[in-house]
Structures are given as C-alpha cells and as structure tokens.
C-alpha positions in Angstrom: 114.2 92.4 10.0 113.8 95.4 12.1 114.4 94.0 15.5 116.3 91.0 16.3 116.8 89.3 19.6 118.8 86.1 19.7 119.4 84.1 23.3 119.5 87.2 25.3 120.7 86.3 28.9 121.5 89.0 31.5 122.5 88.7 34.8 122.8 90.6 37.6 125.3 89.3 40.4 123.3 86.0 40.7 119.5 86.8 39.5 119.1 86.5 35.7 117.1 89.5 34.7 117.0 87.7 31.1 117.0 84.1 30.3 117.8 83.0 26.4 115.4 85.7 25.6 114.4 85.3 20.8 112.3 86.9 18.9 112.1 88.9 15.6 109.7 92.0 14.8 109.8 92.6 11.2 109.3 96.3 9.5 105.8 98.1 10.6 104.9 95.8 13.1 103.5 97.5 16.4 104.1 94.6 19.3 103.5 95.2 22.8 106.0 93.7 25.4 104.4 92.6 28.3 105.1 91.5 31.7 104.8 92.0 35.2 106.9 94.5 37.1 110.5 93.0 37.3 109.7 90.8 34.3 112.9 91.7 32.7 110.8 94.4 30.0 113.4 97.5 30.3 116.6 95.7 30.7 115.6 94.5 27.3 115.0 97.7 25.9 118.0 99.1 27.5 120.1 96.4 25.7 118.1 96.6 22.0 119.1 100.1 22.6 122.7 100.6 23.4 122.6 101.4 27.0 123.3 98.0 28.5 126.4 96.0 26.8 127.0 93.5 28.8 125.0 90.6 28.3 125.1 87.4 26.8 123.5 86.7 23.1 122.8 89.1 19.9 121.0 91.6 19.1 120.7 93.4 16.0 118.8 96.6 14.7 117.9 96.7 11.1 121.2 93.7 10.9 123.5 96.5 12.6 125.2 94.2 15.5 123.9 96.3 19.0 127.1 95.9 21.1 129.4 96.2 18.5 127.8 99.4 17.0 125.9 101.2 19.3 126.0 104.7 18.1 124.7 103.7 14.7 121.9 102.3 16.3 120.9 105.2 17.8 119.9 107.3 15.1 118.3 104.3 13.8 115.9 104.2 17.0 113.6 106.5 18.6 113.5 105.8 22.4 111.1 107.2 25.7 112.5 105.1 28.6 110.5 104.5 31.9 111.1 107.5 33.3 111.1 110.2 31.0 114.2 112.4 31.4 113.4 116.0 30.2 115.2 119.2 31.4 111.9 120.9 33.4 113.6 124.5 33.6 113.7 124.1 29.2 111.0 125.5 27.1 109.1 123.1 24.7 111.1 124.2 22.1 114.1 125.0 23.7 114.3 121.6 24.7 113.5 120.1 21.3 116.1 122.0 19.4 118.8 120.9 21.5 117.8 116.7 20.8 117.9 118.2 17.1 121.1 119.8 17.7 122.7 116.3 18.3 121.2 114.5 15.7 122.5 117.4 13.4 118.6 117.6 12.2 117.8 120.6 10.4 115.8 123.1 12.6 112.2 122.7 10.7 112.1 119.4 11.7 111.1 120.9 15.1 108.0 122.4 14.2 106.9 118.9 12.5 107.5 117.0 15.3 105.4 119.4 17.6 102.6 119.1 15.2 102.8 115.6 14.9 102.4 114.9 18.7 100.0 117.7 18.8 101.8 119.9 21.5 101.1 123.0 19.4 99.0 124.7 22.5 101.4 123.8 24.9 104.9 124.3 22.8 105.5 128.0 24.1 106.2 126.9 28.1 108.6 125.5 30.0 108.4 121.7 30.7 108.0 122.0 34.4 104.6 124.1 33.6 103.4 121.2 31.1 100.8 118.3 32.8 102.3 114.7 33.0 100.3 114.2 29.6 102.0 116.6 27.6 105.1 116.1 29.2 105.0 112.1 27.2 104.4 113.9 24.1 107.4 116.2 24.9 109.2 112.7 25.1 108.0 111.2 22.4 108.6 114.5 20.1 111.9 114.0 21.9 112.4 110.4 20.6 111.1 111.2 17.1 112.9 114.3 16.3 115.8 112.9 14.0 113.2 110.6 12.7 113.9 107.2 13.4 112.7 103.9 11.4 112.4 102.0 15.0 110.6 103.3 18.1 111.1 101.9 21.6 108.9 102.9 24.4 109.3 101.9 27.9 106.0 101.9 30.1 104.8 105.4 28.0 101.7 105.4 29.6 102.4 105.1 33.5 100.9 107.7 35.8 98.6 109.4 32.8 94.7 109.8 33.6 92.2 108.5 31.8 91.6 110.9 29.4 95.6 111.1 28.6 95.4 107.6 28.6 93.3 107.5 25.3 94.9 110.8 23.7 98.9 109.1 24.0 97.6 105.5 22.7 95.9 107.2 19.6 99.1 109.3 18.8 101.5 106.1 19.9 99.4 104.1 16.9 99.1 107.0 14.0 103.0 107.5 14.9 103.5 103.7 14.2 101.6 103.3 11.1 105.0 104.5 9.7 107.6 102.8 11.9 107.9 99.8 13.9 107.2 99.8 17.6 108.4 98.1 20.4 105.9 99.1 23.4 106.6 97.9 27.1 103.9 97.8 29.3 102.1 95.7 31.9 98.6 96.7 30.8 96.9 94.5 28.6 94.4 97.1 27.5 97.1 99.3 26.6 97.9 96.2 24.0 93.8 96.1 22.7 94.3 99.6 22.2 97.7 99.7 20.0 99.4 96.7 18.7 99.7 93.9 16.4 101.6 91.5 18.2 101.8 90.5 21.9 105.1 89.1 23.1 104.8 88.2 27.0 107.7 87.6 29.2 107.3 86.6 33.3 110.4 85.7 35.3 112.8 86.5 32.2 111.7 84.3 29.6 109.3 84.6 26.8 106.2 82.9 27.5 103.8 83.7 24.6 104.4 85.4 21.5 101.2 85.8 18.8 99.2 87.9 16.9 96.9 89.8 18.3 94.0 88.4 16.1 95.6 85.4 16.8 95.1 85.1 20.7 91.5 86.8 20.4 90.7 84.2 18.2 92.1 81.4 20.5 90.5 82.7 23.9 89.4 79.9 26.1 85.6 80.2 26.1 83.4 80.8 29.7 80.3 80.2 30.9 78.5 80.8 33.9 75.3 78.7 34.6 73.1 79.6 37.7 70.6 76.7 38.6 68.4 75.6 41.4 70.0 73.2 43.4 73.8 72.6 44.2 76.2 70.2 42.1 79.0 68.3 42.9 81.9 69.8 40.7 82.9 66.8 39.6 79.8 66.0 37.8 80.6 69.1 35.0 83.3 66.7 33.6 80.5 64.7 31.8 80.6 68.0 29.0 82.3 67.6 26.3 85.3 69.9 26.2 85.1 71.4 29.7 88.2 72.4 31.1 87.7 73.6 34.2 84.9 74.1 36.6 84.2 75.7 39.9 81.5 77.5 42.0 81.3 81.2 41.6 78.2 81.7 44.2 75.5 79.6 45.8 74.0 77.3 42.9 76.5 79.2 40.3 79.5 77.7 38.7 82.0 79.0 36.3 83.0 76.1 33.5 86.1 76.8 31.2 85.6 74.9 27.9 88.3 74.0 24.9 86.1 74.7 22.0 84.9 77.3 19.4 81.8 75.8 19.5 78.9 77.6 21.4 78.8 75.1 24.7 75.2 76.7 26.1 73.2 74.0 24.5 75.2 71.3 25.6 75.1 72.7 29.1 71.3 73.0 29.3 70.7 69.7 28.3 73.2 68.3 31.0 70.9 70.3 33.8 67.9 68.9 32.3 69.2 65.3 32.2 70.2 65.9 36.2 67.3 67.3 36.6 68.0 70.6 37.8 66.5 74.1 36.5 68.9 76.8 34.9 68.2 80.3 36.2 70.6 81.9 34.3 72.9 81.0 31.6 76.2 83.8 30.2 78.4 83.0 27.6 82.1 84.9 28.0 85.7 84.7 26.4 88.7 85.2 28.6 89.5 88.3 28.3 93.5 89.1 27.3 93.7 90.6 30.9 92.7 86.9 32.3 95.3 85.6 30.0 98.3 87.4 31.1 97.5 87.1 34.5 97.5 82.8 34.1 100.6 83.2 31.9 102.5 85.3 34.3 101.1 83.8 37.3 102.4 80.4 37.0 
C-alpha cells in the first residue's frame, strides 16, 4: 500500500480541520482529492507529508509510520504544495541543482527531469522571467528531481490559463503512469482529465470515495421535457423511478430518475395519457461537477 490514512483527526484550537479521516491508495493509482476551499485538502497533504505532526491517527507511506519517520518519507515523496515556493532570482537550472544537491542526486538527473516536464525552451532563465505555466513545471521538476515513488500535489493547477490548463494535466498524467498520485483540487474537470479515483471530503470528513468509471457509471440520470400546458409537480411521481422533479421554465420541468434504463419513453407516454403535447424531450447524466456540488453542499 502506497498511501495509508487511518482516523486522521486534526484540530485547530476548537475547529477540526480533519475528522477520522481513512483511506488507502495502492501502487499506480492516480486519485484526485476533492473538496471545497477549507475542506481540510492541504492539512492532509501536509500531514501525509511530514510537515504537520501533530494530529490524531496514522498515517503511513509505503508502511513507513509518517510521524515517527518523517525524513524517510521524504525522499519517498515528491511534493508541489499550494503555493509553489521557488527562489525567483534562481535560474531554471540553478534552482534544480540545488533540490538535487539535497537529495545527493547525481547532477544528470537534472537534465532528465527538465526534459521530462518539457521546460527545455525555458530552462536557461531565471524563475522570475518564466510565466505562471512554466513556473508549475519548475515545481514539479522540483518535486521529481530525486525521483520519488509517491507524488503529492496541492491545488497544481490554480491560476493557469486555459491553454496551461491542458499542457500541466497532460504532463501531471504521463508523470503518473509511473508513480502514484495524490492530486488536490476543487475542480472536478481537473479529475475527468487525470485520475482514477475520486476521494471527496467537505467539512473534514470523507464523503465519497470511488472509481472513476465507477461514479460515471452510477450518475443519476436527467431529463428535461418541454410540453404545452403546465403540470402540477406532484403529478411526475406517477413515473416509475423518478427522483425528483421541478420546473426549469414555463411548461418545462427537470425530472431526476434512479435508473439505467432510458426513462424518455416512459415519460412520453405519461404526457399522452394526461393529455398534454411534448415539445421537446433531452436526455442528460449529472455531470461529476453536479455531483460534488450536492455532496459538498449538504
């Protein structure tokens, strides 16, 4: 097991930050960690990592014991907090050789990592002349230099355009073909993009935790049904399976069904049998974003 957290509570004065916080990410897995600003996402990376000690609970890094050995973990993990700390007034390289210098990493290693997070065009300036895009990869060639097995990556995305958007997701999933990845972040379609596994926390606690595939596959379907005439709400729960319903515009209701099973049919013949017209007739999923917003809205 790569990762291990086991009832990780952290408090601060009288707010708990964590609350009996579990889960287990084996070797290779990329799983986005997920959760609204304040959702307790980096003090858990800062614990898994070494830099927070005091807490309540265990957690373990390749079955190495966190608090008890935290410099052991460190060369074990590759980490880009938050807010990515790089010396501006350092050139690329400059800057990368002295991360090598205290991981003891032979100097070639440089040049690979460079390559690898494709800053070759960008490796002979200074940091402070580099866009916010390059400056990530700066991190993450930062965080990869003495080659870790685990990578942690705290919000890596935030403040990137769109283009830089696309170009640090594709390197953050070729990197973690060969490790495993732990990737914070409050965008879902950062998650579509990148990993395996969703764990979602909201208030401090876990409140889902699936496979990707998995939660695709169980999305709660939608449809939206425009007819002539207006209906009482409360009529929809003759359909079979229907969840939810509720009016979207004049004559146009949204209805949230239980099923895998396409509900249009079954929809048109409950307008004919009330004897209404259908104008228009759309057949959705819930999108992941729709998802985590119920999850973490509650």
């Amino acid at each position: 097991m790569s990762i291990l957290a086991k009832g990780i509570t952290k408090t601060y004065k009288s707010q708990k930050a964590l609350n009996n916080v579990s889960f287990k990410i084996p070797k290779g897995q990329i799983v986005g960690f997920l959760g609204p600003n304040g959702a307790g996402k980096s003090t858990m990376m800062k614990i898994l990592t070494g830099y927070i000690n005091s807490y309540e609970g265990q957690a373990k890094i390749n079955n190495i014991n966190v608090k008890q050995n935290p410099l052991d973990i460190q060369h074990k993990i590759g980490y880009l907090p938050e807010h990515n700390p790089l010396y501006l007034e350092m050139y690329v390289r400059e800057f990368l050789s002295f991360n090598a210098d205290i991981y003891k990493i032979q100097k070639d290693r440089i040049e690979e990592v460079i390559s690898l997070t494709n800053l070759n065009p960008e490796a002979h300036k200074k940091i402070n002349q580099l866009s916010k895009g390059y400056r990530q990869r700066v991190g993450l060639a930062a965080a990869l230099v003495h080659d870790p097995e685990i990578l942690i990556l705290d919000e890596p995305t935030t403040g990137l355009d769109p283009n830089q958007l696309i170009e640090i997701r594709s390197l953050i999933k070729n990197i973690g073909k060969d490790k495993t990845t732990l990737l914070s972040t409050h965008i879902m379609q950062e998650v579509e993009a990148v990993c395996d596994r969703v764990i979602i926390i909201n208030k401090g606690e876990v409140v889902a935790d699936k496979m990707l595939e998995e939660l695709k596959k169980n999305q709660q379907q939608i449809i939206h049904v425009e007819l002539d005439y207006s209906v009482e709400l409360e009529a929809f729960n003759r359909l079979s399976k229907v969840k939810k319903a509720k009016e979207i515009g004049l004559y146009t209701y949204e209805l949230q069904f239980d099923t895998d099973i396409d509900m249009r049919s079954y929809v048109f013949d409950f307008a004919h049998d009330i004897g209404l017209k259908i104008k228009t007739l759309n057949r959705k999923n819930q999108s992941l974003e729709e998802l985590f917003k119920n999850l973490t809205s509650k």
